[in-house]
N, C-alpha and C positions, 0 to 999 in steps of 0.2 A: 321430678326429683326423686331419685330413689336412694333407700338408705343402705347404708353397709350395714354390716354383723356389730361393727365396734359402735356404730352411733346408736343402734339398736339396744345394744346394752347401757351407753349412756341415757337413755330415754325411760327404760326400766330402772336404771338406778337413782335418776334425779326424781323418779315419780314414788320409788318405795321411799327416798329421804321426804320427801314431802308428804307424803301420806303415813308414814312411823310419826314425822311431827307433829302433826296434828292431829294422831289417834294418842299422841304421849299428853298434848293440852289438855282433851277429852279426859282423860283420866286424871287429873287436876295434878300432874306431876309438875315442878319447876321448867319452867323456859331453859335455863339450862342443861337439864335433860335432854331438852327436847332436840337443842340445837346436836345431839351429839349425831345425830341420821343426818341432816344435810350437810355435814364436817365429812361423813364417812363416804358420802354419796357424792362429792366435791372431789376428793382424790381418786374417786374410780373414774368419773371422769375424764379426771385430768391424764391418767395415765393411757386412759383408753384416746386421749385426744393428738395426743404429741406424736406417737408414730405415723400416722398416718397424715396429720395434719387439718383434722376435719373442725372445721370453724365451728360447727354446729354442735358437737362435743366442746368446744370452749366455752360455748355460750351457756349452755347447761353446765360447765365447771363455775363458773363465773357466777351464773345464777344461784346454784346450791351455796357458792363459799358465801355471797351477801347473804343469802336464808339465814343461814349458819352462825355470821354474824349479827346479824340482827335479835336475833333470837337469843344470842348468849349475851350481851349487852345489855335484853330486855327488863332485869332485875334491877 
């Protein structure tokens, strides 16, 4: 399987939402903060997902939005 350029940058963007989050815990910030990286990293995603149609860009949308959710709820 080889990746395109746009799943490429979904794979960098679900990895810095996920890694901004949990460097935001680290630093004893509220879960609500935190949730704001995989919220951000959820629409880059999705936007990079829809033209081309790449499933695997969905799954990473899909993933970050629960992150997202979960984490802002978590209060």
């Amino acid at each position: 399987m080889t990746l395109t350029g746009a799943e490429l940058i979904a794979i960098a963007t679900s990895g810095w939402g996920l890694l901004s989050a949990v460097l935001t815990l680290a630093l004893k910030e509220s879960s609500r903060d935190a949730s704001l990286y995989p919220f951000i990293a959820a629409v880059v995603c999705f936007l990079v997902a829809v033209p081309p149609g790449s499933y695997f860009s969905g799954a990473l949308f899909v993933g970050s939005l629960m992150l997202g959710v979960f984490l802002y709820r978590d209060e």
